[in-house]
Predicted model as a PDB file, atoms N, CA, C, CB and O in Angstrom, pLDDT in the B-factor column:
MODEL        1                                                                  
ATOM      1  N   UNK A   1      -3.507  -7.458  10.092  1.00 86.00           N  
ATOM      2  CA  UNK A   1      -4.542  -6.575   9.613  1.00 86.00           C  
ATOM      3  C   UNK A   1      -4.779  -6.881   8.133  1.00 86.00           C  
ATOM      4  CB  UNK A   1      -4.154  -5.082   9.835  1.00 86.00           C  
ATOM      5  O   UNK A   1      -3.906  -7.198   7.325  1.00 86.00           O  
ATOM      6  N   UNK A   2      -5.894  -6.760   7.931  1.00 90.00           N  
ATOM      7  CA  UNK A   2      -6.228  -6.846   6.371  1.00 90.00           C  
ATOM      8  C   UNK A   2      -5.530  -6.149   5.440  1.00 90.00           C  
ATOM      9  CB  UNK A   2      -7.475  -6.456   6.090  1.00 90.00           C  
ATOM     10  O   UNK A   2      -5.216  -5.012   5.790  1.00 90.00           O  
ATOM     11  N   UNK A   3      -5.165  -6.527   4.261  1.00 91.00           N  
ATOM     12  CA  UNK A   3      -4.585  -5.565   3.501  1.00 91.00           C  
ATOM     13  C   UNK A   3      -5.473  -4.465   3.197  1.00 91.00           C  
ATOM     14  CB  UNK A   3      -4.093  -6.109   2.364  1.00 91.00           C  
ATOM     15  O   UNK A   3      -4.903  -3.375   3.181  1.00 91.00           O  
ATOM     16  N   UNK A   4      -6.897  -4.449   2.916  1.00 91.00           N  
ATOM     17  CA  UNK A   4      -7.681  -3.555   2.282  1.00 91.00           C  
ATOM     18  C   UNK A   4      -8.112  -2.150   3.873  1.00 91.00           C  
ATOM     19  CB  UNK A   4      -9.242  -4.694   1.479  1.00 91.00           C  
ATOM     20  O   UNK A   4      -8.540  -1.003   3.745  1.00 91.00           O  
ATOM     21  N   UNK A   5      -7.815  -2.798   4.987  1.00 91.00           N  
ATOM     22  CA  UNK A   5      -7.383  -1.657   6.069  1.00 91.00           C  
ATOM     23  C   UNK A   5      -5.745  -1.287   6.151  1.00 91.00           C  
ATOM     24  CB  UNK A   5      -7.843  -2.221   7.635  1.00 91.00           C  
ATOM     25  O   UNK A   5      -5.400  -0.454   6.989  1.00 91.00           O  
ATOM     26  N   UNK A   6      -5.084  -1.695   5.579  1.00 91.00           N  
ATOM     27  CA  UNK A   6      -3.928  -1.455   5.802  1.00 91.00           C  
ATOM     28  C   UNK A   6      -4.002  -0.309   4.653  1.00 91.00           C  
ATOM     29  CB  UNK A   6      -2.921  -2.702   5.767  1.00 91.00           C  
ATOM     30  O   UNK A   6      -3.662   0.815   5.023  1.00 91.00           O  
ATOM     31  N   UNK A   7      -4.429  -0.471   3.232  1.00 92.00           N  
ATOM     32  CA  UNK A   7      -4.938   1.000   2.274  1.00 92.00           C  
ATOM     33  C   UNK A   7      -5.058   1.777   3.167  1.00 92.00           C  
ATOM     34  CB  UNK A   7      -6.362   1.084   1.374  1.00 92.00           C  
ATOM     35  O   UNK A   7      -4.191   2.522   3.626  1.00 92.00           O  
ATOM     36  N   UNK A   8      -6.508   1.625   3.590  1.00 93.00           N  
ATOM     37  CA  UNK A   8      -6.758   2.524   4.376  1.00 93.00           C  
ATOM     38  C   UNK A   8      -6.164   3.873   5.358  1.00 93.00           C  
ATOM     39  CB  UNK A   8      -7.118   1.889   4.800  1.00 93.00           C  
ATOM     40  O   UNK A   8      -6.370   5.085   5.409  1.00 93.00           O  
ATOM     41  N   UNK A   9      -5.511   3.106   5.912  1.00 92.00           N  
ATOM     42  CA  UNK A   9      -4.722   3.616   6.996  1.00 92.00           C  
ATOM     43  C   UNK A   9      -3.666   4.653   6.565  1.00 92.00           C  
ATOM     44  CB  UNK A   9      -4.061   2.480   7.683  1.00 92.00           C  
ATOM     45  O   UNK A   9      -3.300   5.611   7.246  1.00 92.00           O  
ATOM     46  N   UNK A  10      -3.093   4.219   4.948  1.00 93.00           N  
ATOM     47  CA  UNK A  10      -1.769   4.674   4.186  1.00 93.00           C  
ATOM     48  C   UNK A  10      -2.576   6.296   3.549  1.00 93.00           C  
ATOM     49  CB  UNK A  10      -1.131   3.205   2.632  1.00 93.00           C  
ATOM     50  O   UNK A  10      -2.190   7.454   3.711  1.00 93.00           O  
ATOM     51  N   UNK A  11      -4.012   5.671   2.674  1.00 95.00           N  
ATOM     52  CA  UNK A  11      -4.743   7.025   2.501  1.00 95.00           C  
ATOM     53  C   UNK A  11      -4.561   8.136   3.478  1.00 95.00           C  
ATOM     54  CB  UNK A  11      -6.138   6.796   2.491  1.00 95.00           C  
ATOM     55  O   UNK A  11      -3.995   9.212   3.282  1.00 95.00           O  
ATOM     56  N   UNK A  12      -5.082   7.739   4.459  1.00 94.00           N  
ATOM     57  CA  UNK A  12      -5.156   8.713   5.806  1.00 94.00           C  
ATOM     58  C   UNK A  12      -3.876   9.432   5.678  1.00 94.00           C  
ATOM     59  CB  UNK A  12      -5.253   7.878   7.397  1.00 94.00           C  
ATOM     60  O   UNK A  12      -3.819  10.354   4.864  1.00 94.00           O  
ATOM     61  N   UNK A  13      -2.512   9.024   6.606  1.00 93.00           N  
ATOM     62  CA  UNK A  13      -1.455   8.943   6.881  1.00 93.00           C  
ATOM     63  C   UNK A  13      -1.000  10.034   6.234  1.00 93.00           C  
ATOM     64  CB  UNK A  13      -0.956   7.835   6.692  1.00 93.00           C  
ATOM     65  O   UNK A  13      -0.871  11.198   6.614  1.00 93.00           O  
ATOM     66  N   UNK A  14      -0.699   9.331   4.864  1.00 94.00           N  
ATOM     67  CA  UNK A  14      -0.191   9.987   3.510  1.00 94.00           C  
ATOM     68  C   UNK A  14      -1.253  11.172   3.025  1.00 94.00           C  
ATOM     69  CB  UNK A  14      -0.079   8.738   2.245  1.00 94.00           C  
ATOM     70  O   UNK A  14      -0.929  12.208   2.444  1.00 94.00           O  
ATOM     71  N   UNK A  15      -1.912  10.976   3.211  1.00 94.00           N  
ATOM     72  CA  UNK A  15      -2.842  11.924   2.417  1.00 94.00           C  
ATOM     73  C   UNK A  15      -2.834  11.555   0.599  1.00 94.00           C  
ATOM     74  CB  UNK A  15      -2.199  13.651   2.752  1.00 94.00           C  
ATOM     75  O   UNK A  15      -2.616  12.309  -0.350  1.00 94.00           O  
ATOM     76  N   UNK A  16      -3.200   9.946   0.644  1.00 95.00           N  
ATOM     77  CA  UNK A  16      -2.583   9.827  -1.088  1.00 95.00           C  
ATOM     78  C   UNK A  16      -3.927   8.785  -1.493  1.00 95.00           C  
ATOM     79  CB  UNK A  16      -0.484   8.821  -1.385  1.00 95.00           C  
ATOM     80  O   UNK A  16      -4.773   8.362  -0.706  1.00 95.00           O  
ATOM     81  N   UNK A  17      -3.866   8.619  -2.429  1.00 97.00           N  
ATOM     82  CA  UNK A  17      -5.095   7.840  -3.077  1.00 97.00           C  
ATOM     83  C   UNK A  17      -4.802   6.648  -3.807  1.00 97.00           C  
ATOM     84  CB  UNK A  17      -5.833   8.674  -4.037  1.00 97.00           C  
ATOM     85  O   UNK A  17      -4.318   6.746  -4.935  1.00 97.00           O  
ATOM     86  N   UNK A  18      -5.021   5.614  -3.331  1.00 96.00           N  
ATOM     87  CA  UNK A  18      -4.230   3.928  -3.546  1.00 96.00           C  
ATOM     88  C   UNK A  18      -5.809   3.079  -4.090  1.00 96.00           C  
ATOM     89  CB  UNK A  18      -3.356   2.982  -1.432  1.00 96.00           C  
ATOM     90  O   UNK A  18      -6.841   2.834  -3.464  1.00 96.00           O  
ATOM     91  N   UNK A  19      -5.407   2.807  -5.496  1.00 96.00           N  
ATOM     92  CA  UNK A  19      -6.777   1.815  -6.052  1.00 96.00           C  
ATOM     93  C   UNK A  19      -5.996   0.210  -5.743  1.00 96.00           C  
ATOM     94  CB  UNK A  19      -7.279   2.126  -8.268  1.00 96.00           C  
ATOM     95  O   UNK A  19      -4.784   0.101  -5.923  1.00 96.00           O  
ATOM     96  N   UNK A  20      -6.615  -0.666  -5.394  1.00 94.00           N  
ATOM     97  CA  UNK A  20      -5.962  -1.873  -5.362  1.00 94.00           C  
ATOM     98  C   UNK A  20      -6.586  -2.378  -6.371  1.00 94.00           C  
ATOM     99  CB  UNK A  20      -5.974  -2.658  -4.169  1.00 94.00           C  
ATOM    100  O   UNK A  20      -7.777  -2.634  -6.199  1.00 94.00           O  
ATOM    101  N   UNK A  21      -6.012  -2.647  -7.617  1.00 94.00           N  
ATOM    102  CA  UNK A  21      -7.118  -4.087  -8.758  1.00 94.00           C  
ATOM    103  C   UNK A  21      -6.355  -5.768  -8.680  1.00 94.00           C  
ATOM    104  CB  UNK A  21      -6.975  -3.539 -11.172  1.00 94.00           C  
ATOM    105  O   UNK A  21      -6.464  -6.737  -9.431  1.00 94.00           O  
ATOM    106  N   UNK A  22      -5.444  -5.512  -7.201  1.00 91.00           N  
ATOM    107  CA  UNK A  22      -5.526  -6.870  -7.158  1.00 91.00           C  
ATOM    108  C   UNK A  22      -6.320  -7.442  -5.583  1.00 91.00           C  
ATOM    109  CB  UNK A  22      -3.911  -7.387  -7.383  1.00 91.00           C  
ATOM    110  O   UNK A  22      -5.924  -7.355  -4.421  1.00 91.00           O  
ATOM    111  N   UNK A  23      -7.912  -8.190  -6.328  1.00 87.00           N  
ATOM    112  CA  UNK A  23      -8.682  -8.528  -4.908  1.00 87.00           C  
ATOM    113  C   UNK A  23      -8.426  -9.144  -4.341  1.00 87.00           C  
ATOM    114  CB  UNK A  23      -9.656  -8.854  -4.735  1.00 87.00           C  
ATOM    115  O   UNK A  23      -8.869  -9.237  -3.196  1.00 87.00           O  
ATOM    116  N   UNK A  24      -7.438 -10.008  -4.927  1.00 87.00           N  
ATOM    117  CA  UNK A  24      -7.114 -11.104  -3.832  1.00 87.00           C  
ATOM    118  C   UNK A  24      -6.204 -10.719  -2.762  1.00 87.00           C  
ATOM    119  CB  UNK A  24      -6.494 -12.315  -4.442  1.00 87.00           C  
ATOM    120  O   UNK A  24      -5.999 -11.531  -1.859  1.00 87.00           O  
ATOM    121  N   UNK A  25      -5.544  -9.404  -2.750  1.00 86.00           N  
ATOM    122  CA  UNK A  25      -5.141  -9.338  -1.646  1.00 86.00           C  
ATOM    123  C   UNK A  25      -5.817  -8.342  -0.768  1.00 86.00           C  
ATOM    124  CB  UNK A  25      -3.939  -9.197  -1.753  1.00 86.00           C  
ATOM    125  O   UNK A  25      -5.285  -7.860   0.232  1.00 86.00           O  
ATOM    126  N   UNK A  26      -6.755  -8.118  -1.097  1.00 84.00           N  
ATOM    127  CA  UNK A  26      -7.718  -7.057  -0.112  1.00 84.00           C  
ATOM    128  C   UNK A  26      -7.728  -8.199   1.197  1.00 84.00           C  
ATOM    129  CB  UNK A  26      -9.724  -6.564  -0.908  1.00 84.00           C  
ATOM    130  O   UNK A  26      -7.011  -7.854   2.136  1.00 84.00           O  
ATOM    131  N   UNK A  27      -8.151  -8.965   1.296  1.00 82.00           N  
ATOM    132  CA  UNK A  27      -8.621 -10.081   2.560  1.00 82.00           C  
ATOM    133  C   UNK A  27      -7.133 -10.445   2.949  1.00 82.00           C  
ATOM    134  CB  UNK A  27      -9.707 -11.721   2.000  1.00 82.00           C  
ATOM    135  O   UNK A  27      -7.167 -10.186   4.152  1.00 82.00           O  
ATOM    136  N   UNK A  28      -6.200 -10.762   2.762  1.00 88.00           N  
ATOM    137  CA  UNK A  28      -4.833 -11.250   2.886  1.00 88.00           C  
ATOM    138  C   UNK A  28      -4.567 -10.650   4.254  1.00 88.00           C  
ATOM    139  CB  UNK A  28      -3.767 -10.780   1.663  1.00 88.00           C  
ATOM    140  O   UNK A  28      -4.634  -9.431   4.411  1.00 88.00           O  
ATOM    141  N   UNK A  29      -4.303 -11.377   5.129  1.00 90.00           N  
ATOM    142  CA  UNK A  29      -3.387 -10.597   6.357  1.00 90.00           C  
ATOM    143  C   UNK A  29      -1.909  -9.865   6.390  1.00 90.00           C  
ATOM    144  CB  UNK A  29      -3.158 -11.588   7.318  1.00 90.00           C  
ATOM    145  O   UNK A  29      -1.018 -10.586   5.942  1.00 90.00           O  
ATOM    146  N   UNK A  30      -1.511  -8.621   6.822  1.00 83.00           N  
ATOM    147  CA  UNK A  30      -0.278  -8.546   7.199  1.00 83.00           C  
ATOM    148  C   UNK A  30      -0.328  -8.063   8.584  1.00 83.00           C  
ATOM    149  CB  UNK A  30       0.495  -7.760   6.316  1.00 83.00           C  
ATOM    150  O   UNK A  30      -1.212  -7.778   9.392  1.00 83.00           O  
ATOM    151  N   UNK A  31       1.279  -8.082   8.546  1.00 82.00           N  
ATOM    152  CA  UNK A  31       1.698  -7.349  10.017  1.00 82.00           C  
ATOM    153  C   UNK A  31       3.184  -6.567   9.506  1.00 82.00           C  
ATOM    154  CB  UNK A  31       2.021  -8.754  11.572  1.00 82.00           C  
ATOM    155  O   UNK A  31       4.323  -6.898   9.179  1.00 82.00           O  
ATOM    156  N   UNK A  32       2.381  -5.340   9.666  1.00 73.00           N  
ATOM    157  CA  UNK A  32       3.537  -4.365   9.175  1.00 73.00           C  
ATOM    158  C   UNK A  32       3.761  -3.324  10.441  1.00 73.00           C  
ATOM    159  CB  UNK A  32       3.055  -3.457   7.639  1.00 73.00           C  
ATOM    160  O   UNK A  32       3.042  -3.096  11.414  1.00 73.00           O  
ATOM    161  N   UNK A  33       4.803  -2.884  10.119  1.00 79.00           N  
ATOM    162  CA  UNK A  33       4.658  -1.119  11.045  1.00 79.00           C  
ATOM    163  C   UNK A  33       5.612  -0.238  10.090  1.00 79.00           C  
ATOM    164  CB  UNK A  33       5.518  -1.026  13.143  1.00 79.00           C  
ATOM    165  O   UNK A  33       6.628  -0.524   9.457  1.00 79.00           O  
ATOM    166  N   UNK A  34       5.029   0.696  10.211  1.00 79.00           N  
ATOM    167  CA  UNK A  34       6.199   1.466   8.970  1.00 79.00           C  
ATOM    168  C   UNK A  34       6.929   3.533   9.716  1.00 79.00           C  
ATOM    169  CB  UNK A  34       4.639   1.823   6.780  1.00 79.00           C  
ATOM    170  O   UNK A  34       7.476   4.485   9.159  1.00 79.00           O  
ATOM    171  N   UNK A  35       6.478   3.251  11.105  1.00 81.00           N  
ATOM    172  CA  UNK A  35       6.333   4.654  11.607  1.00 81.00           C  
ATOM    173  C   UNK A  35       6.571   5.934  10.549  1.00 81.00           C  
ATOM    174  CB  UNK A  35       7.361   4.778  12.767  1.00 81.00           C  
ATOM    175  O   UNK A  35       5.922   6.260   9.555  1.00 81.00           O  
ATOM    176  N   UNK A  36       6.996   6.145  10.768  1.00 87.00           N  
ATOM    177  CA  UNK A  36       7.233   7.983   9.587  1.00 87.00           C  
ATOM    178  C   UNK A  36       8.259   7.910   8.538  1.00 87.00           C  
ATOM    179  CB  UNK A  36       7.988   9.628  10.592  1.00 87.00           C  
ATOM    180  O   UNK A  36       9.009   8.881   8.434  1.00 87.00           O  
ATOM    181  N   UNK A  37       8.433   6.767   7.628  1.00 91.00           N  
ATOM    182  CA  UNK A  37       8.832   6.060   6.863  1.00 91.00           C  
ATOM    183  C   UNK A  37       7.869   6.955   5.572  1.00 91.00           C  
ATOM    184  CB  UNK A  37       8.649   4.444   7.314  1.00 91.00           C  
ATOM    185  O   UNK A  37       6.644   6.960   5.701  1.00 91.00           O  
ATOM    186  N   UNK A  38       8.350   7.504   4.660  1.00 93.00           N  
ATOM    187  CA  UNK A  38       7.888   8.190   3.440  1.00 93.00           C  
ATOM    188  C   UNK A  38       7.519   7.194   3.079  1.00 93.00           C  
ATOM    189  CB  UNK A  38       8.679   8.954   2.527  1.00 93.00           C  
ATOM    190  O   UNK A  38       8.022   6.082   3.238  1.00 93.00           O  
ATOM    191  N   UNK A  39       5.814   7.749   2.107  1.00 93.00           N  
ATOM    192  CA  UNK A  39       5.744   6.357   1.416  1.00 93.00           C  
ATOM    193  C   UNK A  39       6.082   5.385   0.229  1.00 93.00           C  
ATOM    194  CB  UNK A  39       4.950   6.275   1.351  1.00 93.00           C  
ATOM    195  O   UNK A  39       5.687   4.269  -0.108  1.00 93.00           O  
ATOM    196  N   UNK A  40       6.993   6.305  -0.261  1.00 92.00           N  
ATOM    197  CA  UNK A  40       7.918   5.499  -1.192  1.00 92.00           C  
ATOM    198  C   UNK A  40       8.553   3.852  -0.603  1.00 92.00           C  
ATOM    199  CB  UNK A  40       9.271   6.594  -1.449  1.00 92.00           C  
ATOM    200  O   UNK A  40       8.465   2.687  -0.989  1.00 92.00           O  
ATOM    201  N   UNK A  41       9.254   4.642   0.621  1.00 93.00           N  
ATOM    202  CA  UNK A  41       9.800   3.282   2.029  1.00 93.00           C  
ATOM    203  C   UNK A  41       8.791   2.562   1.651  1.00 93.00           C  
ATOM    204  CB  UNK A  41       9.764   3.607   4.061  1.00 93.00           C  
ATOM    205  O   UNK A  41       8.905   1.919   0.607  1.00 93.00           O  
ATOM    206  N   UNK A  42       7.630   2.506   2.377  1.00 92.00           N  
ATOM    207  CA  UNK A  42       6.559   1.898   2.724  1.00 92.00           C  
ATOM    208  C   UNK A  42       6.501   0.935   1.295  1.00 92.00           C  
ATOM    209  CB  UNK A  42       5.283   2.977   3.113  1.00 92.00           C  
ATOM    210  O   UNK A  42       6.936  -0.213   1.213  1.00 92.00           O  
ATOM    211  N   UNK A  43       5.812   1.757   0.142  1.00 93.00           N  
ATOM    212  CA  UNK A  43       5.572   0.596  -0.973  1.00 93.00           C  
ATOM    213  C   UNK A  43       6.553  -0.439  -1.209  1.00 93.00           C  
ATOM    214  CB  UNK A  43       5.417   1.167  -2.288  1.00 93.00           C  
ATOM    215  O   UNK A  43       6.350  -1.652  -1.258  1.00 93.00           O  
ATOM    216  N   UNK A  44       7.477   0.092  -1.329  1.00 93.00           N  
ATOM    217  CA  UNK A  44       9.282  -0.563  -1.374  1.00 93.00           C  
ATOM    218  C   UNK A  44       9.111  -2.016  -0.752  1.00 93.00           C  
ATOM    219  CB  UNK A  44      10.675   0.501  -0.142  1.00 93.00           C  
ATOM    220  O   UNK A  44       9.055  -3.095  -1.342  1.00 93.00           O  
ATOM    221  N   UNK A  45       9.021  -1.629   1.131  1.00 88.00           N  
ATOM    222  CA  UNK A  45       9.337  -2.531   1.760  1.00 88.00           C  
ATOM    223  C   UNK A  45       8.149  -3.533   1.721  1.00 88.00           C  
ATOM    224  CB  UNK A  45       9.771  -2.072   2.948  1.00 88.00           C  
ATOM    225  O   UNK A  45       8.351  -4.735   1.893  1.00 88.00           O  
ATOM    226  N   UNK A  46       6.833  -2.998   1.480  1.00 88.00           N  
ATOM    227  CA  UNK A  46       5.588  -4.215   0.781  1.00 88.00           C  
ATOM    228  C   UNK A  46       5.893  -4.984  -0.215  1.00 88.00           C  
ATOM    229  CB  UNK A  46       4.322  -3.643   0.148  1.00 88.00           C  
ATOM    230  O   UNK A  46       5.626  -6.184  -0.279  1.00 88.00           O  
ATOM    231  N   UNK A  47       6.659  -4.117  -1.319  1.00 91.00           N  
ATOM    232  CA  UNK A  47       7.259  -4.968  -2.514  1.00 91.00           C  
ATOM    233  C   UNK A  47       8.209  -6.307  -2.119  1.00 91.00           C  
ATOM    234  CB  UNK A  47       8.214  -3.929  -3.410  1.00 91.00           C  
ATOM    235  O   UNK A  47       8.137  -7.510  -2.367  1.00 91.00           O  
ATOM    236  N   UNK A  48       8.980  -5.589  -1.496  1.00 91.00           N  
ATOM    237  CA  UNK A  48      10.502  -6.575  -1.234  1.00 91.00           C  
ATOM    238  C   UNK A  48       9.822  -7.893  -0.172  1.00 91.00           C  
ATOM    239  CB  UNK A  48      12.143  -5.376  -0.099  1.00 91.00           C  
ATOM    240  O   UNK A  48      10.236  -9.035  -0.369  1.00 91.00           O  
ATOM    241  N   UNK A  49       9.051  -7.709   0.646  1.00 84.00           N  
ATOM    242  CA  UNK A  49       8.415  -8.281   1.629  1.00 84.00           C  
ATOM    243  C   UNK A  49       7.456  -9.247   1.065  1.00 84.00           C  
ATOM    244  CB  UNK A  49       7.830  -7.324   2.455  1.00 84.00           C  
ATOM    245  O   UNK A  49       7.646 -10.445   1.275  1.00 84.00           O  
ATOM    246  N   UNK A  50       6.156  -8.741   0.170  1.00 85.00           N  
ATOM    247  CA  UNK A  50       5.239  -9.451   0.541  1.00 85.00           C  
ATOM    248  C   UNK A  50       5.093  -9.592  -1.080  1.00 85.00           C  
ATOM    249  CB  UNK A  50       4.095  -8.879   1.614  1.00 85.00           C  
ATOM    250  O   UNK A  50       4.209 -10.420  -1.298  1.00 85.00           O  
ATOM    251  N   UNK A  51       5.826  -8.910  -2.706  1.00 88.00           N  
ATOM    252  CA  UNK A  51       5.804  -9.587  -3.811  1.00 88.00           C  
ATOM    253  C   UNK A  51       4.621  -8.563  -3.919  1.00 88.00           C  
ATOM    254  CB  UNK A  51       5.728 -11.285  -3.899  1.00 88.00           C  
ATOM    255  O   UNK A  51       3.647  -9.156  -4.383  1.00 88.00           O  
ATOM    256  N   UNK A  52       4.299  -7.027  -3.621  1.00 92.00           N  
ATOM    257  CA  UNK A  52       3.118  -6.401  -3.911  1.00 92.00           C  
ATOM    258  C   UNK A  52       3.715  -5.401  -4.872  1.00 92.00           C  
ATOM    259  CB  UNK A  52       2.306  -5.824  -2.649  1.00 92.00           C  
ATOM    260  O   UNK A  52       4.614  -4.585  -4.671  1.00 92.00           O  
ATOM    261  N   UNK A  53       2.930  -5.677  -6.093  1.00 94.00           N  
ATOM    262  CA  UNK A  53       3.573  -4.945  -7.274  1.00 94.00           C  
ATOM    263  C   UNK A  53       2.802  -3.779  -7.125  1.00 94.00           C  
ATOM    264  CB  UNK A  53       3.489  -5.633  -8.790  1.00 94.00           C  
ATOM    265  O   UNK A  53       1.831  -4.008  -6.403  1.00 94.00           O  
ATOM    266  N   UNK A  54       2.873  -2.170  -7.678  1.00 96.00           N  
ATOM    267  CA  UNK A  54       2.280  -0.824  -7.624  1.00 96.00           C  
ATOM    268  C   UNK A  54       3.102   0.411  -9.177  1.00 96.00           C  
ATOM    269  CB  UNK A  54       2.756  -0.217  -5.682  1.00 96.00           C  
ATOM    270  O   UNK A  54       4.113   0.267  -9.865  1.00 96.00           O  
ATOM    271  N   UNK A  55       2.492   1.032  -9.155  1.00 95.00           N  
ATOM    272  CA  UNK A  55       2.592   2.175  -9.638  1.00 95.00           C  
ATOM    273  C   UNK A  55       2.291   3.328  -9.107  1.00 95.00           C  
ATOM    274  CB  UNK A  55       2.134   2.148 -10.468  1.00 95.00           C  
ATOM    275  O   UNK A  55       1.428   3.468  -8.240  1.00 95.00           O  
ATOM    276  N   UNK A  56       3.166   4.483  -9.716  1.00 94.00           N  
ATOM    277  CA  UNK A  56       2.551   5.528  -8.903  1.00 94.00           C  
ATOM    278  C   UNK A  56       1.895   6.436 -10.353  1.00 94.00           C  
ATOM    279  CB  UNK A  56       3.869   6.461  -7.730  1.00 94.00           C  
ATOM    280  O   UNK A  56       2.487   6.364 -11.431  1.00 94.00           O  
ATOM    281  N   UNK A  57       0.764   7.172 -10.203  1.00 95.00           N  
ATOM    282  CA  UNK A  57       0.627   8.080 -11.646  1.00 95.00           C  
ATOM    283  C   UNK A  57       0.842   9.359 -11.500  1.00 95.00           C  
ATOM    284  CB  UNK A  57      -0.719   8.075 -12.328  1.00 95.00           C  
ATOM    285  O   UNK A  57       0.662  10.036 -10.488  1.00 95.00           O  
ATOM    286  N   UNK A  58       1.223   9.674 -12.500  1.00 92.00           N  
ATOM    287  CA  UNK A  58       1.954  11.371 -12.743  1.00 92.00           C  
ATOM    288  C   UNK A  58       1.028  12.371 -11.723  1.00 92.00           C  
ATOM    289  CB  UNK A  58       1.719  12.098 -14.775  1.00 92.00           C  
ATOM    290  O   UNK A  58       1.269  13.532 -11.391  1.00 92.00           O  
ATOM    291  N   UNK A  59      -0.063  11.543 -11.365  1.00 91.00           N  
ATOM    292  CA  UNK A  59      -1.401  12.283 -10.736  1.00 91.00           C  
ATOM    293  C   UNK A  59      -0.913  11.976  -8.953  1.00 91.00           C  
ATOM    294  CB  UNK A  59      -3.307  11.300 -11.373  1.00 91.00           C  
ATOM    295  O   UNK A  59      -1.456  12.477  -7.968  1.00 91.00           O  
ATOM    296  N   UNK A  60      -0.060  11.270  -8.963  1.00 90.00           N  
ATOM    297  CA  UNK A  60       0.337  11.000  -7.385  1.00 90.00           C  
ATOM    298  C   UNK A  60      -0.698   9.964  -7.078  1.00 90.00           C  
ATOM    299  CB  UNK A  60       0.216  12.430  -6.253  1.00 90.00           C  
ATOM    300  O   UNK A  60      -0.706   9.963  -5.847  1.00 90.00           O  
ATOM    301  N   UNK A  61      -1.666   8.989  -7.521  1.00 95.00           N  
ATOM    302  CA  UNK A  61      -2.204   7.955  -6.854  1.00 95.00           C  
ATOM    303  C   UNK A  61      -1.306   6.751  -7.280  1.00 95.00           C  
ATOM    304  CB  UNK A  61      -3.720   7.803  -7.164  1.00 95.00           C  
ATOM    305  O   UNK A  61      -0.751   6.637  -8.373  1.00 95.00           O  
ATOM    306  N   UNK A  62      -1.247   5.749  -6.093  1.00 97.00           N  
ATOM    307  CA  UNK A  62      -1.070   4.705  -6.278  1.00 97.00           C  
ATOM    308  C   UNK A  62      -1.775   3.563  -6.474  1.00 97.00           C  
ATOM    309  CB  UNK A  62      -0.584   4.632  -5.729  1.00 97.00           C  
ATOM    310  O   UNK A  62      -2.711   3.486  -5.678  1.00 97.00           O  
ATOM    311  N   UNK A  63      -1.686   2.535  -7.312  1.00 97.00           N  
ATOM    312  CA  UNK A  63      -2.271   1.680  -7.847  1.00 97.00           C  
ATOM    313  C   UNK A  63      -1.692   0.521  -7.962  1.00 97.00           C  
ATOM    314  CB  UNK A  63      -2.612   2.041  -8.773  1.00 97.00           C  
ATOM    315  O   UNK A  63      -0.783   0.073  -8.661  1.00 97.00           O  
ATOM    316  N   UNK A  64      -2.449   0.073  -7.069  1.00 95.00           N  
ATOM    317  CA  UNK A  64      -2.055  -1.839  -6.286  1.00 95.00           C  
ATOM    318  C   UNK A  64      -2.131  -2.873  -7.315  1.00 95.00           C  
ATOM    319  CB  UNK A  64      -3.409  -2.567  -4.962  1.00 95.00           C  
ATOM    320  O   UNK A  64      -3.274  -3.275  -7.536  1.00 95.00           O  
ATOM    321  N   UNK A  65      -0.895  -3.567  -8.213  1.00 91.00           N  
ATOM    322  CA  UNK A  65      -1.442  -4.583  -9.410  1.00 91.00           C  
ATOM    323  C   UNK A  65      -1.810  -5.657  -8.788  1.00 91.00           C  
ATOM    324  CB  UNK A  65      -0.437  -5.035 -10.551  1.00 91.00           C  
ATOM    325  O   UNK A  65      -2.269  -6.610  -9.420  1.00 91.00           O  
TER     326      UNK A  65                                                      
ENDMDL                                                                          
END                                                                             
């Protein structure tokens, strides 16, 4: 799945608000599954996995470097 539907999906889910400002991985494929994994898990295991750097802001959105 695309990374920029895979956002998607995490918005929903989570109920959280994720800016990506890196485009090059909007088009990028993964294959993840993360079932009811908090999304702390989730960013974590994108990090450790796929080298996807983030922040979170005091405001609770996350932001894709």
């Amino acid at each position: 799945m695309a990374f920029s539907n895979i956002i998607i999906k995490l918005e929903r889910y989570y109920n959280v608000t994720i800016v990506n400002k890196n485009e090059e991985l909007a088009a990028k494929k993964f294959n993840a599954n993360f079932g009811d994994e908090p999304i702390e898990k989730v960013l974590q295991e994108l990090k450790i996995n796929y080298g996807i750097h983030y922040n979170i802001t005091d405001s609770g959105n996350i932001i894709i470097k």
